[in-house]
mmCIF file as Biopython writes it, N, C-alpha, C and O atoms, coordinates in Angstrom:
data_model
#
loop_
_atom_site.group_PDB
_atom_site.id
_atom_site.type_symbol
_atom_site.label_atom_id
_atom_site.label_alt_id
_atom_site.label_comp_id
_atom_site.label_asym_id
_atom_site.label_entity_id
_atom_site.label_seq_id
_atom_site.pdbx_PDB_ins_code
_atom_site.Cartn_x
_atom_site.Cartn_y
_atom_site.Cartn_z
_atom_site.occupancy
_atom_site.B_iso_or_equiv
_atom_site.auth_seq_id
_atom_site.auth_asym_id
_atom_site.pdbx_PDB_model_num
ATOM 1   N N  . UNK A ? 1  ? 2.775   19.749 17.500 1.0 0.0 1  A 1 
ATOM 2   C CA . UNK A ? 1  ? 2.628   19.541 18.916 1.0 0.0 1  A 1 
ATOM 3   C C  . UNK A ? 1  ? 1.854   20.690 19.558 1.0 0.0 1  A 1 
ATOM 4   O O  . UNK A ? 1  ? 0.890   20.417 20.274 1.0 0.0 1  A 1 
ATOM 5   N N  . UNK A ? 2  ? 2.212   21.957 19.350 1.0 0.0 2  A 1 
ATOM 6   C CA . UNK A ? 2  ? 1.243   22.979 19.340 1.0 0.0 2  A 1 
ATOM 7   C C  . UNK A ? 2  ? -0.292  22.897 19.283 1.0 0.0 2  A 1 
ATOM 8   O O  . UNK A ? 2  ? -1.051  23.182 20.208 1.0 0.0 2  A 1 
ATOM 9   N N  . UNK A ? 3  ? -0.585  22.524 18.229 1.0 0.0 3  A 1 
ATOM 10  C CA . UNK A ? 3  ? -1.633  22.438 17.899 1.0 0.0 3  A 1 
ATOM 11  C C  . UNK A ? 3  ? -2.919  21.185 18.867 1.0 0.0 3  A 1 
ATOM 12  O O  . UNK A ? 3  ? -4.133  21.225 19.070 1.0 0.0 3  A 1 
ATOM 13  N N  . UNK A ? 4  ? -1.916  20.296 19.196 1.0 0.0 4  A 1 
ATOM 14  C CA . UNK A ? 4  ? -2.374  19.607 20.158 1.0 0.0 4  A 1 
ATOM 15  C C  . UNK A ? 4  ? -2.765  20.110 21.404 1.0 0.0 4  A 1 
ATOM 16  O O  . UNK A ? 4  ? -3.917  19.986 21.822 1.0 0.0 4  A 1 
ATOM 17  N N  . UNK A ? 5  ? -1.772  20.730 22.085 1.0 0.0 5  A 1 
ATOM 18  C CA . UNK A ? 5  ? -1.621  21.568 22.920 1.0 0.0 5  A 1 
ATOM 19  C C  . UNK A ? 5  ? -3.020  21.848 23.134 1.0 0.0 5  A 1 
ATOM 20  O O  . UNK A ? 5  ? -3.872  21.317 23.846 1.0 0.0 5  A 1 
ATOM 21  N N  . UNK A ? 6  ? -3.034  22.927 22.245 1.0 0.0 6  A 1 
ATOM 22  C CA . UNK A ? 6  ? -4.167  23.995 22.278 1.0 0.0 6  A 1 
ATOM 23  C C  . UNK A ? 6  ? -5.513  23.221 22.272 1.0 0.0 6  A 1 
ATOM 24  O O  . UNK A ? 6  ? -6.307  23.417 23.192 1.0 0.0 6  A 1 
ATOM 25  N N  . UNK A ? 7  ? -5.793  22.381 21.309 1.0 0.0 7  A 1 
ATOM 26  C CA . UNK A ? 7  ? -6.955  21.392 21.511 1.0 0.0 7  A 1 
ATOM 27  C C  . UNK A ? 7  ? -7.671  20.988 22.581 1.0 0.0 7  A 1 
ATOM 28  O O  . UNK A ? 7  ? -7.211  20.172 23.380 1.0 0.0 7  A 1 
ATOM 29  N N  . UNK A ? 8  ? -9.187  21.659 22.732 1.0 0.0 8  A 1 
ATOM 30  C CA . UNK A ? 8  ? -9.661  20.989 23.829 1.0 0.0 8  A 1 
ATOM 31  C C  . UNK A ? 8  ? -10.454 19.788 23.998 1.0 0.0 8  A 1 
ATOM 32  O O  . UNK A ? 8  ? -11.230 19.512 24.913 1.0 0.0 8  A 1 
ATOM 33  N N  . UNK A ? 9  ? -10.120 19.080 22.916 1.0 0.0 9  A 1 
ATOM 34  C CA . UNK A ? 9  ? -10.846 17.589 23.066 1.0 0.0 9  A 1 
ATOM 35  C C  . UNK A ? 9  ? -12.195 17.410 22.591 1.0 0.0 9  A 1 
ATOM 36  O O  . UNK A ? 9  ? -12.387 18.259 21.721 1.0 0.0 9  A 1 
ATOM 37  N N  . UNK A ? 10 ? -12.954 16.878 22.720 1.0 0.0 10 A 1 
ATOM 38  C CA . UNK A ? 10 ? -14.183 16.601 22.182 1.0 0.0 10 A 1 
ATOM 39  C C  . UNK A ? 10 ? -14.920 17.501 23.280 1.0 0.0 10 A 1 
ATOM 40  O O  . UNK A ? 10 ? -14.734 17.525 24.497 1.0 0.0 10 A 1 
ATOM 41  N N  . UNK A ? 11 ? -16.000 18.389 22.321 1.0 0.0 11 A 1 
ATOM 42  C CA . UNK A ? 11 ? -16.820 19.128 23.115 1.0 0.0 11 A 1 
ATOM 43  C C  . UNK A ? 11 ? -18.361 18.694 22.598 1.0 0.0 11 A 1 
ATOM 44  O O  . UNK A ? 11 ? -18.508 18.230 21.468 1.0 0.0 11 A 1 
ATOM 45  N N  . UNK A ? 12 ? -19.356 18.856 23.400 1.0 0.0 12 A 1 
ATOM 46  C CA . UNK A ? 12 ? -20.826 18.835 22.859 1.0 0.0 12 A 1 
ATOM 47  C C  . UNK A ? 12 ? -21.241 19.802 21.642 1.0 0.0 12 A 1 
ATOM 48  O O  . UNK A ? 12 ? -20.632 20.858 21.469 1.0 0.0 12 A 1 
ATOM 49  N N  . UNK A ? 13 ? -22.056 19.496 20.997 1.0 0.0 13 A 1 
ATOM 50  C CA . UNK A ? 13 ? -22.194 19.879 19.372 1.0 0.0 13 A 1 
ATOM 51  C C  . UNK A ? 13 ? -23.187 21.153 19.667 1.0 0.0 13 A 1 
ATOM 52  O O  . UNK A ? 13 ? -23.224 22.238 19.086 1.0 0.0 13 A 1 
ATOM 53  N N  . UNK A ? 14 ? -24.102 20.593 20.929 1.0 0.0 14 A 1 
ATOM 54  C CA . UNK A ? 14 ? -24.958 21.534 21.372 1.0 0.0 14 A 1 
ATOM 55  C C  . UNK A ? 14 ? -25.116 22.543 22.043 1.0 0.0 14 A 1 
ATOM 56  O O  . UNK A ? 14 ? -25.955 23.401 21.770 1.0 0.0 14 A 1 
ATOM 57  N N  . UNK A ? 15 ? -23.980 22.613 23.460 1.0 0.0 15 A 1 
ATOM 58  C CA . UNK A ? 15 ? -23.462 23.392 24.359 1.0 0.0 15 A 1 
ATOM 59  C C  . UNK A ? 15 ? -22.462 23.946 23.996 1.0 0.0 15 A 1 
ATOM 60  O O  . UNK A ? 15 ? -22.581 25.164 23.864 1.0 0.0 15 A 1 
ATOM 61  N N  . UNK A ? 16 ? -21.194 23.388 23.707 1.0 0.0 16 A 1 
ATOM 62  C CA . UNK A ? 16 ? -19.522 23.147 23.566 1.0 0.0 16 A 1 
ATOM 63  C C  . UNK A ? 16 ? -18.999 22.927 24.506 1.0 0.0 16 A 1 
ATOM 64  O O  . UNK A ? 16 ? -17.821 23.275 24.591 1.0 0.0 16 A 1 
ATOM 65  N N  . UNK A ? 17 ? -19.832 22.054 25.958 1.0 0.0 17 A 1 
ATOM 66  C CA . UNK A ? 17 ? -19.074 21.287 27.108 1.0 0.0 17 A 1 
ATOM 67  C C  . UNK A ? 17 ? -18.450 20.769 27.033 1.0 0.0 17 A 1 
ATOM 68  O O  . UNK A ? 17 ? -18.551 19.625 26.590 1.0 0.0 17 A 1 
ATOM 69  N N  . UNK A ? 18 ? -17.235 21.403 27.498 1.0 0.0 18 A 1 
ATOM 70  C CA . UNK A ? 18 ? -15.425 19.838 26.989 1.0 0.0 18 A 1 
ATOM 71  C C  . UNK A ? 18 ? -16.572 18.435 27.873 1.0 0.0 18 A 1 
ATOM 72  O O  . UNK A ? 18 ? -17.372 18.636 28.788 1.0 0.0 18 A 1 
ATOM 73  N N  . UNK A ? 19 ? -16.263 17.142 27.213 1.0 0.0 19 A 1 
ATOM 74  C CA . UNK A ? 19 ? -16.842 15.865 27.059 1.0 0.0 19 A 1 
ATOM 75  C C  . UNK A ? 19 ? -15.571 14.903 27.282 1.0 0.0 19 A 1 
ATOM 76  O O  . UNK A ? 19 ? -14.423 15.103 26.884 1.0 0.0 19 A 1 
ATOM 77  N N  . UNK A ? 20 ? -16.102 13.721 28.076 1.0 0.0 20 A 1 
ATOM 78  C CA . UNK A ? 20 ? -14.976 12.791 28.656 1.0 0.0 20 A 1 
ATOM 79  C C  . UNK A ? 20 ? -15.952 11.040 27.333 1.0 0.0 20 A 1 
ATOM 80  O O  . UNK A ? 20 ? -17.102 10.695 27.059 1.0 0.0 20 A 1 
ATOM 81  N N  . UNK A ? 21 ? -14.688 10.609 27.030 1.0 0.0 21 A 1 
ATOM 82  C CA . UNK A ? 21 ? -15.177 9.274  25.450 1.0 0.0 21 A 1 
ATOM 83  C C  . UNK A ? 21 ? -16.376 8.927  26.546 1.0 0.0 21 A 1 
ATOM 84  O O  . UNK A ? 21 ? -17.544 9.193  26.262 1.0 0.0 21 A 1 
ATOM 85  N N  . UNK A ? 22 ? -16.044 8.358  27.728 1.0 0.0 22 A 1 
ATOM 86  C CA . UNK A ? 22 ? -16.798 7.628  28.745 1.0 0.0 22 A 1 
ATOM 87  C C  . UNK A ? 22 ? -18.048 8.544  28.902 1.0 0.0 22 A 1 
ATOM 88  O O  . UNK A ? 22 ? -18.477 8.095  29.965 1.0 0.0 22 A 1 
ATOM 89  N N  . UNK A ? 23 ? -18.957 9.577  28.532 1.0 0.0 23 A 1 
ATOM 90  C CA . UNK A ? 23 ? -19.468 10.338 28.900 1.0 0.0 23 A 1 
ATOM 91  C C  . UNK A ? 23 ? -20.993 9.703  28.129 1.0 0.0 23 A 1 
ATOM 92  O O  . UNK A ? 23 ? -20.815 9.428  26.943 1.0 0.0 23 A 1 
ATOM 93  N N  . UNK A ? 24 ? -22.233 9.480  28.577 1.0 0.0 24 A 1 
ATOM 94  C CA . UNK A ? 24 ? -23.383 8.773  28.049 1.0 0.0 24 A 1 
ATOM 95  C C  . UNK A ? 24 ? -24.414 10.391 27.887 1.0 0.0 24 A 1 
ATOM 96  O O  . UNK A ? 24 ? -25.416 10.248 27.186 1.0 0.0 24 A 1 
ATOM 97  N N  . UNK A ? 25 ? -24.257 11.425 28.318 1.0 0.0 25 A 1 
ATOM 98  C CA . UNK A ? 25 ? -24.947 12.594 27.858 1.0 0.0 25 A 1 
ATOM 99  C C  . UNK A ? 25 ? -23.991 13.731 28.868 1.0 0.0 25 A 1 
ATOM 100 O O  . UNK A ? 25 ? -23.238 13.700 29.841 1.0 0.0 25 A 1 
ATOM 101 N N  . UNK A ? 26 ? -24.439 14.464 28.152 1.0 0.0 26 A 1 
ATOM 102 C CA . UNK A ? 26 ? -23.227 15.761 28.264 1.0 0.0 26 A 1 
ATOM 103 C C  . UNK A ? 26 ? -24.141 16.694 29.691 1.0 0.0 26 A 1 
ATOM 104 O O  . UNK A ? 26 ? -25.259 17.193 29.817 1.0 0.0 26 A 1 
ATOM 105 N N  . UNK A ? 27 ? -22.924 16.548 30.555 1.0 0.0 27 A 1 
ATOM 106 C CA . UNK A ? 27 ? -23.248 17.612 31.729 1.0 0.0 27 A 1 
ATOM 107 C C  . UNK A ? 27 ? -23.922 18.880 31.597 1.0 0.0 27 A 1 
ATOM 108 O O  . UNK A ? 27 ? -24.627 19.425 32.446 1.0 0.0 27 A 1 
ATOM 109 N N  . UNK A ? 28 ? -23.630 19.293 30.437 1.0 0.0 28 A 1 
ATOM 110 C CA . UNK A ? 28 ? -24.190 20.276 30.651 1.0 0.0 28 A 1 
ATOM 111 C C  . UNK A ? 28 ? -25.622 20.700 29.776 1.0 0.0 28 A 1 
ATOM 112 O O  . UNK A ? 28 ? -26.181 21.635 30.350 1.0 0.0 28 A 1 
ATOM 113 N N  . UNK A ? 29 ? -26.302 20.284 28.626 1.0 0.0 29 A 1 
ATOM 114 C CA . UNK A ? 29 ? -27.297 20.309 28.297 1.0 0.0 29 A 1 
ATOM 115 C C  . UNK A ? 29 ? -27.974 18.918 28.578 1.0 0.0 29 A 1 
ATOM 116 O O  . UNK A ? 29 ? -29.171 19.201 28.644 1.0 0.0 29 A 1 
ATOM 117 N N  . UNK A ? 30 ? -27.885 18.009 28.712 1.0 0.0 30 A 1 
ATOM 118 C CA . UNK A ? 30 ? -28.168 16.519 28.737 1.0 0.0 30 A 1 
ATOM 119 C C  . UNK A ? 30 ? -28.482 15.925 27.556 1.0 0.0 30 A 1 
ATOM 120 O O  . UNK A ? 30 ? -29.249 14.974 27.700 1.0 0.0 30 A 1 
ATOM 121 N N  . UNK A ? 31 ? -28.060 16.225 26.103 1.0 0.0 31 A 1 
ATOM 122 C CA . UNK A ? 31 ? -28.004 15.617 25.437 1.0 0.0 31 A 1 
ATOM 123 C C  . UNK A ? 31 ? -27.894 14.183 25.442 1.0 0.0 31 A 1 
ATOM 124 O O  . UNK A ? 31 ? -27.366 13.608 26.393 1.0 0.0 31 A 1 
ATOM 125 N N  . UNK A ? 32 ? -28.378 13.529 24.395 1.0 0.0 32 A 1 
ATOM 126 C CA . UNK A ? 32 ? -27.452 11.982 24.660 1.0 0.0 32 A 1 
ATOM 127 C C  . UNK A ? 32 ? -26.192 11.802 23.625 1.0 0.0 32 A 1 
ATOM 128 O O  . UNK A ? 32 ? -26.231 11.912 22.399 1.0 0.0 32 A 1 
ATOM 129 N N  . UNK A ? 33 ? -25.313 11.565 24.269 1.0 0.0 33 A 1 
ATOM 130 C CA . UNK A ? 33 ? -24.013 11.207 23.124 1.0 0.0 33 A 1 
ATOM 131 C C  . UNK A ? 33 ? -23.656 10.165 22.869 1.0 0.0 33 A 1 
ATOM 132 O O  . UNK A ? 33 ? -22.932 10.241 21.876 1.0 0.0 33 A 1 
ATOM 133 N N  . UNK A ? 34 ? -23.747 9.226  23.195 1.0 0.0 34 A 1 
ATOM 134 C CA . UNK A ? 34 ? -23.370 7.495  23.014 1.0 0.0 34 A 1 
ATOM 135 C C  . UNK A ? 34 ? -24.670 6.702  23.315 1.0 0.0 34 A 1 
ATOM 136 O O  . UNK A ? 34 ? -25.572 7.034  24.084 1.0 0.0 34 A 1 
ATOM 137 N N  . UNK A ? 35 ? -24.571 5.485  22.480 1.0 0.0 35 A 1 
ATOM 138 C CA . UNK A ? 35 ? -25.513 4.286  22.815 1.0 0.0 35 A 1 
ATOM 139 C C  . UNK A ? 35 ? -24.810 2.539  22.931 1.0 0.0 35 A 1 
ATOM 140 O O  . UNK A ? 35 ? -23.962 2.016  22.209 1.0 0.0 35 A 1 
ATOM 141 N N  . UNK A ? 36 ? -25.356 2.119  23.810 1.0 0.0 36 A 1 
ATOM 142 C CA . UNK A ? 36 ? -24.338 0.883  23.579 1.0 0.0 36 A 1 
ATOM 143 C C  . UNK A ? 36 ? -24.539 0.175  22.211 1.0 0.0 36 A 1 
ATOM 144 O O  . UNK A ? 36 ? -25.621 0.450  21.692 1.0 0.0 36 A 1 
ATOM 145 N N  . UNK A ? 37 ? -23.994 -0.407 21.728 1.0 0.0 37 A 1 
ATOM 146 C CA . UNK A ? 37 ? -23.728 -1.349 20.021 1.0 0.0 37 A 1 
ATOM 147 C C  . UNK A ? 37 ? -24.909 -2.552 21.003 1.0 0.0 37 A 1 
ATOM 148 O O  . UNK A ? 37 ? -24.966 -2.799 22.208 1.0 0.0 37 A 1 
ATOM 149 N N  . UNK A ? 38 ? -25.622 -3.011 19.960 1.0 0.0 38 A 1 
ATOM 150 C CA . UNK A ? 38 ? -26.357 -4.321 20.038 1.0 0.0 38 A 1 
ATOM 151 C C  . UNK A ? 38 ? -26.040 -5.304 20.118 1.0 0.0 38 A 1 
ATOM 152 O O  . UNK A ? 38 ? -26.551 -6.275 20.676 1.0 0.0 38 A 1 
ATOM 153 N N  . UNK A ? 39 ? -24.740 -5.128 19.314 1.0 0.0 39 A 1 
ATOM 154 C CA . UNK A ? 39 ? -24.255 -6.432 19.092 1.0 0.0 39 A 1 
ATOM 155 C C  . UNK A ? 39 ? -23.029 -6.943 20.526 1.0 0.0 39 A 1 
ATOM 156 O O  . UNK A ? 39 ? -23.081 -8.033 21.096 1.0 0.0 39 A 1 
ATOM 157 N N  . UNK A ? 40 ? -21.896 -5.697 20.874 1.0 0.0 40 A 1 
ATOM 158 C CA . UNK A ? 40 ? -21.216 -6.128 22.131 1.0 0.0 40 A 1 
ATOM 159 C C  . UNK A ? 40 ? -21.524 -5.259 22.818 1.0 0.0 40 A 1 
ATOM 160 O O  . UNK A ? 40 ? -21.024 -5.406 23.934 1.0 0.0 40 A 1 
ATOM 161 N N  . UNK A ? 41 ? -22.206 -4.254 22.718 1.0 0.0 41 A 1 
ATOM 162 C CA . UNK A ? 41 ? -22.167 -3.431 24.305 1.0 0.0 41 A 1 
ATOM 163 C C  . UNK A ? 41 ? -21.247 -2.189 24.287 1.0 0.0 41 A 1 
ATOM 164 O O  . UNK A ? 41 ? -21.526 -1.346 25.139 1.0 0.0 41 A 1 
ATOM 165 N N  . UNK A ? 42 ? -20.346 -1.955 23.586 1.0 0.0 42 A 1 
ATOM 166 C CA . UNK A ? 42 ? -19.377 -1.058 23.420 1.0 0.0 42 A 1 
ATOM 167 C C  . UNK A ? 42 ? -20.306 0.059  23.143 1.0 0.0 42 A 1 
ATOM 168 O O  . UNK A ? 42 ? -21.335 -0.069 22.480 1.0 0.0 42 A 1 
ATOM 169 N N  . UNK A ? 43 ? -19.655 1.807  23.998 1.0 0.0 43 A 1 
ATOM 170 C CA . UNK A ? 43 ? -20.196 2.676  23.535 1.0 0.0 43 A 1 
ATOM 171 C C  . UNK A ? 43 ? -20.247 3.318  21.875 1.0 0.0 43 A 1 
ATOM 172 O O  . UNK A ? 43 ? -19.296 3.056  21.139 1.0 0.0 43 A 1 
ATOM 173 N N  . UNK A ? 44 ? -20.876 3.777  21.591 1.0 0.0 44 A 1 
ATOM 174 C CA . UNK A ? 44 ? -21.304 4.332  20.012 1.0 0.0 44 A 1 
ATOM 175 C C  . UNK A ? 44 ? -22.047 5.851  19.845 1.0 0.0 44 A 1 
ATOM 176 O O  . UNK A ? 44 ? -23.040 6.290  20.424 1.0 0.0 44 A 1 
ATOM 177 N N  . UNK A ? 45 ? -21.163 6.482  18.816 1.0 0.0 45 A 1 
ATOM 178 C CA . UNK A ? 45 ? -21.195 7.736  18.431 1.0 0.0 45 A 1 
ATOM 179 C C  . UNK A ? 45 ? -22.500 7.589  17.919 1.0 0.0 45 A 1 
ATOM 180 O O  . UNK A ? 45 ? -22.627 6.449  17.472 1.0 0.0 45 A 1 
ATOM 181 N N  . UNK A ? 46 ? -23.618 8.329  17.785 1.0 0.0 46 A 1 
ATOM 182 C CA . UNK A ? 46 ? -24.864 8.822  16.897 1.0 0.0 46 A 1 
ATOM 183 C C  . UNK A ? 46 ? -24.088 9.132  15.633 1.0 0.0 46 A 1 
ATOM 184 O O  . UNK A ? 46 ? -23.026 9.748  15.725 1.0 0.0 46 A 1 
ATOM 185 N N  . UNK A ? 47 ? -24.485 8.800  14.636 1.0 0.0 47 A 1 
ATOM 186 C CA . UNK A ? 47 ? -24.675 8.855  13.566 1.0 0.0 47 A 1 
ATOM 187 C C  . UNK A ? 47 ? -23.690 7.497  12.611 1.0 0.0 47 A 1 
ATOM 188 O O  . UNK A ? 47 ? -23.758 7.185  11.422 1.0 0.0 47 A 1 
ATOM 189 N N  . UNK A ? 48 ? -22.856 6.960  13.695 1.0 0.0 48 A 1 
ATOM 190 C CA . UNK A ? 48 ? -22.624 5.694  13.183 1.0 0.0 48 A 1 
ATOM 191 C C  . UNK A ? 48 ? -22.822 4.568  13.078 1.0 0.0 48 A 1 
ATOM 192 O O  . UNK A ? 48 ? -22.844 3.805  14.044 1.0 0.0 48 A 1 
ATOM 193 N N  . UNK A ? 49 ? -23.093 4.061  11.336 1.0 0.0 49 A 1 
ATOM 194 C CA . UNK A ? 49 ? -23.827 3.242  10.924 1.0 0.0 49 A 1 
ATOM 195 C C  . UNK A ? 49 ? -23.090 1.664  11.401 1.0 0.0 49 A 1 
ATOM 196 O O  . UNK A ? 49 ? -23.993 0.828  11.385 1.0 0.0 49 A 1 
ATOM 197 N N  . UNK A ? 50 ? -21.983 1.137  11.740 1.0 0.0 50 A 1 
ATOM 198 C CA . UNK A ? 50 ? -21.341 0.144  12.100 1.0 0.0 50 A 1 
ATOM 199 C C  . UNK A ? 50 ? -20.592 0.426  13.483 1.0 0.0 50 A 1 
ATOM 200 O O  . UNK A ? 50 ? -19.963 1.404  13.888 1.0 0.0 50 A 1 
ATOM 201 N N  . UNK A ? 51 ? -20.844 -0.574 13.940 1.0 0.0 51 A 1 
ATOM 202 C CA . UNK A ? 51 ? -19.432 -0.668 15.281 1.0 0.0 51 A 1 
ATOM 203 C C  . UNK A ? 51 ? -18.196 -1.149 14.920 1.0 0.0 51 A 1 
ATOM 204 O O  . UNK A ? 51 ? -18.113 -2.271 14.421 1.0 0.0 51 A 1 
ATOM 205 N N  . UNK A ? 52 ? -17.298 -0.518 15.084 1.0 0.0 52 A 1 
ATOM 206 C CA . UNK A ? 52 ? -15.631 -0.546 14.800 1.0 0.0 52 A 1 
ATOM 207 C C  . UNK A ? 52 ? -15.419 -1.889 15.652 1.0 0.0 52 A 1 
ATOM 208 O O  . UNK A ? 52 ? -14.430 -2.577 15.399 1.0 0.0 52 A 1 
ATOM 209 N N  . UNK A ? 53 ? -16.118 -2.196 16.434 1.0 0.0 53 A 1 
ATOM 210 C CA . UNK A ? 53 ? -15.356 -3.009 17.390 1.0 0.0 53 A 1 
ATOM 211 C C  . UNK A ? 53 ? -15.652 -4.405 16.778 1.0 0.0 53 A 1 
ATOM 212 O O  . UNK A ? 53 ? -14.762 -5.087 16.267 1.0 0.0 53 A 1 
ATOM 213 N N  . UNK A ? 54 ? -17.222 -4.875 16.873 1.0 0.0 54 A 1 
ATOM 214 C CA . UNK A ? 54 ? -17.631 -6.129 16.508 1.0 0.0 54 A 1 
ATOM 215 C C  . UNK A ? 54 ? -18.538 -6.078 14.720 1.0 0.0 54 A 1 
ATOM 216 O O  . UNK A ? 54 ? -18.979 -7.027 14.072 1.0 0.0 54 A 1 
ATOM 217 N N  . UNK A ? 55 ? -18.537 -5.094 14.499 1.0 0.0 55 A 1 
ATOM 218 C CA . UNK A ? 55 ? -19.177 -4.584 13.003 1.0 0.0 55 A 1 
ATOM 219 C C  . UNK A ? 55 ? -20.499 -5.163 13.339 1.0 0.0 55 A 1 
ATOM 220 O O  . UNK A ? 55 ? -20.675 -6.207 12.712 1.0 0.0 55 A 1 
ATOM 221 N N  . UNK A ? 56 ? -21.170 -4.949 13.862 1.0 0.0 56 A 1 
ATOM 222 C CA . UNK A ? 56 ? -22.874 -5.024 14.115 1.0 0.0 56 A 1 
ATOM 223 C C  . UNK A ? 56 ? -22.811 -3.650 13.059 1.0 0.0 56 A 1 
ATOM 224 O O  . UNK A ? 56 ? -21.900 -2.872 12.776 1.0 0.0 56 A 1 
ATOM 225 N N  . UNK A ? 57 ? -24.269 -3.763 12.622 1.0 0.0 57 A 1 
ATOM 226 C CA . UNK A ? 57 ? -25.200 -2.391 11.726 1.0 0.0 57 A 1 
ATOM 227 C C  . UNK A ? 57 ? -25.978 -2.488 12.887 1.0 0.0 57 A 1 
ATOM 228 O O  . UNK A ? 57 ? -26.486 -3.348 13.606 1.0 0.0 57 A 1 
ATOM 229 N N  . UNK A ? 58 ? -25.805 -0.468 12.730 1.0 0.0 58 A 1 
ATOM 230 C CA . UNK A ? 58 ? -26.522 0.046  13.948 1.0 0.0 58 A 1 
ATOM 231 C C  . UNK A ? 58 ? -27.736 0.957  13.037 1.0 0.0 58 A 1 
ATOM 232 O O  . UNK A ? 58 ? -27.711 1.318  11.861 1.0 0.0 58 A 1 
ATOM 233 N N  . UNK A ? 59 ? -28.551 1.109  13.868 1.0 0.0 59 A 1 
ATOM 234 C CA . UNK A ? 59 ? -29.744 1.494  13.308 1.0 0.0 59 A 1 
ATOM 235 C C  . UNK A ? 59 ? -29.176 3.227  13.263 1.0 0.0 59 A 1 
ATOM 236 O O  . UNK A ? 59 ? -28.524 3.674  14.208 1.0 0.0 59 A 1 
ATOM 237 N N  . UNK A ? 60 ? -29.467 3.943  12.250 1.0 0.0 60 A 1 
ATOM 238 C CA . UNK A ? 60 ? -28.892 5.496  12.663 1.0 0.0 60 A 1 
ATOM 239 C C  . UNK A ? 60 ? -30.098 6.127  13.397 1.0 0.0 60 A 1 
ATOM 240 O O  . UNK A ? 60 ? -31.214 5.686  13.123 1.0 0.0 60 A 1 
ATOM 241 N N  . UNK A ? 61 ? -29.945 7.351  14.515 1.0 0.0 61 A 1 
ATOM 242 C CA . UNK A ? 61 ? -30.873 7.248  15.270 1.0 0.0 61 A 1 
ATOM 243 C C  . UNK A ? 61 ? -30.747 9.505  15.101 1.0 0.0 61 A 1 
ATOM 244 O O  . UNK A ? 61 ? -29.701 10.120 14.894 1.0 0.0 61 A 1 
ATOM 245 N N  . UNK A ? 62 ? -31.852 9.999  15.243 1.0 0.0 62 A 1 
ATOM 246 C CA . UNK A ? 62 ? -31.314 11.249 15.586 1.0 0.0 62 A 1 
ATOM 247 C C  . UNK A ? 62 ? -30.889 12.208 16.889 1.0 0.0 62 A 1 
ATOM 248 O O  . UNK A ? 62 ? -31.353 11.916 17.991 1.0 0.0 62 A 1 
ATOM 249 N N  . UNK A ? 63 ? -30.301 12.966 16.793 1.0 0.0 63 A 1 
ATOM 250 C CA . UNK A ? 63 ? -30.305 13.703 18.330 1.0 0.0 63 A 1 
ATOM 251 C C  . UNK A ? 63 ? -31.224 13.518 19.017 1.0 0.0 63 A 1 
ATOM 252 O O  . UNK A ? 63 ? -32.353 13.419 18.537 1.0 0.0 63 A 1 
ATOM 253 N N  . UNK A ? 64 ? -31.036 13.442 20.037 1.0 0.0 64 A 1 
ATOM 254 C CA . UNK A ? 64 ? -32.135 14.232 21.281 1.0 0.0 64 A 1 
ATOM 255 C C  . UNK A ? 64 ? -31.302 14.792 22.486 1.0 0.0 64 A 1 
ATOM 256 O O  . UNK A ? 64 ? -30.254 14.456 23.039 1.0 0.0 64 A 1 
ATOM 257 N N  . UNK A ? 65 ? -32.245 15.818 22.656 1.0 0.0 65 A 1 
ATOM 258 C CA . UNK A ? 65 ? -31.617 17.029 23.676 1.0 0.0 65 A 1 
ATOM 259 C C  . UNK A ? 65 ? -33.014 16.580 25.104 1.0 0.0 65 A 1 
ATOM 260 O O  . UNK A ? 65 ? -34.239 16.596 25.230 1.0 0.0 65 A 1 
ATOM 261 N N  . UNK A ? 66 ? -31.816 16.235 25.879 1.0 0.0 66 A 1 
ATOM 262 C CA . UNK A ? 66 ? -33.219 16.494 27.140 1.0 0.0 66 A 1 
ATOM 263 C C  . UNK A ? 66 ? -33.954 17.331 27.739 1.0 0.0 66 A 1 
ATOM 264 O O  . UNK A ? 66 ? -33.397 18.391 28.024 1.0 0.0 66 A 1 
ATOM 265 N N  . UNK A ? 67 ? -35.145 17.204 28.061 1.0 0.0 67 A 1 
ATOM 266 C CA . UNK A ? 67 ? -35.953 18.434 28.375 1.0 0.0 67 A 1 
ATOM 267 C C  . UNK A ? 67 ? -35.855 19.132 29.976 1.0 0.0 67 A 1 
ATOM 268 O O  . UNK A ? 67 ? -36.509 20.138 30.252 1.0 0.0 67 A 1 
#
């Protein structure tokens, strides 16, 4: 339970801005962090190859940091 505690949740890979699931690029560098799935629309992590939700194959795509 501790350990939870202490946890600050998902942060950006690029900054380390604590990050909300709902979050489409990170406040504070503008990365992009999610893309909607093709198949329903549900948000999606970069670098995953299927959607958990409706199993569409997602194309793998790389970072981008905004300028």
């Amino acid at each position: 339970m501790l350990e939870a505690e202490l946890d600050p949740g998902e942060r950006c890979l690029a900054c380390r801005t604590p990050l909300r699931p709902d979050f489409l690029r990170c406040p504070g560098c503008g990365i992009e962090l999610r893309d909607p799935c093709p198949g329903c629309g549900e948000l999606l992590r970069f670098g995953w190859n299927a959607c958990p939700h409706c199993e569409a194959h997602v194309a793998p795509r790389p970072l981008r940091v905004a300028a």
